[in-house]
C-alpha positions in Angstrom: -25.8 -192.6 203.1 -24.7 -190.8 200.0 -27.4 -192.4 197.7 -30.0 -190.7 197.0 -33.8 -192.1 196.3 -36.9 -191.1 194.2 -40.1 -191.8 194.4 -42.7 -191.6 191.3 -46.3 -192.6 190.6 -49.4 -191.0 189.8 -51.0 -188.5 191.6 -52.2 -189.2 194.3 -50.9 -192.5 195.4 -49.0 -192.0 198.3 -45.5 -190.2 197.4 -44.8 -187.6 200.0 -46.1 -189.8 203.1 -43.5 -192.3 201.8 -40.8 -189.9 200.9 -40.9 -188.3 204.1 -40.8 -191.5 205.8 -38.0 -192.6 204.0 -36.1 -189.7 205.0 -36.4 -189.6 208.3 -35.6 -193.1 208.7 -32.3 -192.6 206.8 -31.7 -189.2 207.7 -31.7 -187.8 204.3 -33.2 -184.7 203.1 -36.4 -185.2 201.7 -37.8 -182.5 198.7 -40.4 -182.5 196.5 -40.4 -182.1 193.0 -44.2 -180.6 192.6 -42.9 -178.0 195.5 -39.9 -176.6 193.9 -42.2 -176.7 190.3 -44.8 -174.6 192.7 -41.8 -172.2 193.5 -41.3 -171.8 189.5 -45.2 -171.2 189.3 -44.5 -168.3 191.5 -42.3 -166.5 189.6 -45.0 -166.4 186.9 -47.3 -164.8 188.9 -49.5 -168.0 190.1 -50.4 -167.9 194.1 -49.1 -171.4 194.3 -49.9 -171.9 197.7 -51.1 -175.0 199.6 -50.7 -179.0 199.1 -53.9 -179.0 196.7 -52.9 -176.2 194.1 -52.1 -178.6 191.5 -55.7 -179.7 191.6 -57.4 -175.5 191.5 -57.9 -174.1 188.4 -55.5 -171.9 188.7 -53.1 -175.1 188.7 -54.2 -176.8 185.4 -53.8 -173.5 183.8 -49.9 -173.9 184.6 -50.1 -177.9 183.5 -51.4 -175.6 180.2 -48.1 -173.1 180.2 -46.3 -176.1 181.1 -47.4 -178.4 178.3 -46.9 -175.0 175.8 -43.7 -174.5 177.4 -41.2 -177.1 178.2 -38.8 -174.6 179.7 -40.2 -174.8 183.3 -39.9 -178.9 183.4 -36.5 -178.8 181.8 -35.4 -176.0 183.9 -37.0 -178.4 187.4 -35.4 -181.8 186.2 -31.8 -180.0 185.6 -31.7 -178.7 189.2 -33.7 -181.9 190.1 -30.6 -184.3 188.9 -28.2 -182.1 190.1 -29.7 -182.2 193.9 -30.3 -186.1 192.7 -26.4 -186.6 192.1 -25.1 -184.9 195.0 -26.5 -187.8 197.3 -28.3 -188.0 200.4 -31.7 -186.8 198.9 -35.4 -188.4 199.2 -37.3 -186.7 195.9 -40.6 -187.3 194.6 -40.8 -186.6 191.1 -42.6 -187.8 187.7 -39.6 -187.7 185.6 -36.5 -188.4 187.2 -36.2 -191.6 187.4 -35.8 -191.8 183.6 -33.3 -189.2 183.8 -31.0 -190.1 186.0 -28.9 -193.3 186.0 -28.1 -193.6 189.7 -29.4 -193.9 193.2 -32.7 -195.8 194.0 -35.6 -195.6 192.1 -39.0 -196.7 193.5 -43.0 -196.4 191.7 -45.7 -196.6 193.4 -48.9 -197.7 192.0 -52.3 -197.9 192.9 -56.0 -197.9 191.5 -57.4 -194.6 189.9 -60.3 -195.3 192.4 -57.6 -195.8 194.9 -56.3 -192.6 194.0 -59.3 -190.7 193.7 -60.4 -191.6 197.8 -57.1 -190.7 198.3 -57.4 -186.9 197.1 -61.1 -186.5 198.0 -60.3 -187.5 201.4 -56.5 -185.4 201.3 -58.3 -182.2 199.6 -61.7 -182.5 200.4 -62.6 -182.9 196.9 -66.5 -184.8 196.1 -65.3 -188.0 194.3 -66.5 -186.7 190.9 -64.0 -183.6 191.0 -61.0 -186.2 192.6 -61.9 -188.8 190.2 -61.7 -186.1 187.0 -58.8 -184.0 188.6 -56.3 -187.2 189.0 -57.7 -188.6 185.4 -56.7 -185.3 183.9 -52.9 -184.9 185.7 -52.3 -188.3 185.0 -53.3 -187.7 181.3 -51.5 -184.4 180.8 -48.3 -185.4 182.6 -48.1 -188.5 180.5 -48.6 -186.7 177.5 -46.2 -183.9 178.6 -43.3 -186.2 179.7 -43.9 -188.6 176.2 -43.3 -185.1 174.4 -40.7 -184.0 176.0 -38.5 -187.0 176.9 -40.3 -189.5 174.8 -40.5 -192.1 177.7 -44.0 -193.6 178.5 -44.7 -191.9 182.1 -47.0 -194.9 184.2 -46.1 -197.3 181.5 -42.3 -198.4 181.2 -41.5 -199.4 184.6 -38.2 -200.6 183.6 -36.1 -198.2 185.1 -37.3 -199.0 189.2 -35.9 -200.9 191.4 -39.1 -201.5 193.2 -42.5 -201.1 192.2 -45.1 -201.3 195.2 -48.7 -201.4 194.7 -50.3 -199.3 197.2 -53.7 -201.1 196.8 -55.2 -202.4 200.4 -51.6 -201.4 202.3 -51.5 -198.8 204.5 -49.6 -195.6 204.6 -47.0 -197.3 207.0 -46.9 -200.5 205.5 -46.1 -199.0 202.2 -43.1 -197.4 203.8 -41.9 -200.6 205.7 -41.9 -202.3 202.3 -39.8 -199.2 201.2 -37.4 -199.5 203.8 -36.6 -202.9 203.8 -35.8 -202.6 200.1 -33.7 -199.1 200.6 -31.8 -201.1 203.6 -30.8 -204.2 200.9 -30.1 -201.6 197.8 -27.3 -199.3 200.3 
């Protein structure tokens, strides 16, 4: 397969488990845009470790830097599209399917509440601190991404070639519907 595929949505919804799925059922490499983002964080001096920095204090202080900063998201979404372009890449990411003009794009969407059992459950968060935490990436992101590339992050959905609402599907069937629409689009 030389295509290669993104997934976006909010936080929360079910990215990885369906990037990762789709990769191994296609054999492609599968990479996460938060993770090479954390890598960047790293070089600033942030202890970026684990899946549930983002959501530490520690990790909205960088959504801070970041949103005084663009230099770290236009220095991830350059090496993003060029990993994008080569083919034969699963990515999640918030931005690239607006930046690219190849490949398959796919959003997943879901309920903030959906999202918020989600990360309590994933992070072991009460569902006062998951409900705020995704409410607040969700809200900084957009507003980051609107100021940056001046698209409307959650709201134009034009650029997908799917859109799957996550709501009352499971982890797997989420990923079946994936497949089955990866298989038609090769």
């Amino acid at each position: 397969m030389t295509k290669s595929i993104v997934i976006s949505g909010p936080p929360a919804v079910g990215k990885t488990t369906v990037a990762k799925g789709l990769a191994e059922e296609f054999s492609l490499t599968y990479l996460s845009g938060g993770d090479v983002l954390k890598e960047m964080a790293k070089e600033q001096g942030f202890s970026s470790d684990g899946d549930d920095w983002w959501d530490t204090e520690e990790g909205m202080k960088f959504l801070g830097q970041r949103e005084q900063n663009s230099e770290f998201d236009k220095k991830l979404d350059e090496k993003l599209t060029t990993l994008f372009n080569q083919g034969g890449m699963v990515i999640t990411s918030y931005t690239l399917p607006w930046l690219v003009k190849n490949g398959i794009k796919i959003w997943l969407e879901g309920s903030h509440q959906s999202s918020t059992e989600r990360m309590q459950t994933r992070d072991n968060m009460s569902p006062e601190q998951a409900y705020e935490v995704t409410k607040e990436r969700f809200d900084k992101n957009k507003a980051l991404y609107k100021k940056l590339y001046n698209f409307d992050f959650g709201d134009d959905k034009s650029v997908f070639d799917l859109i799957i609402n996550t709501n009352n599907l499971t982890a797997q069937q989420v990923i079946d519907v994936a497949k089955e629409t990866v298989r038609k689009l090769l």
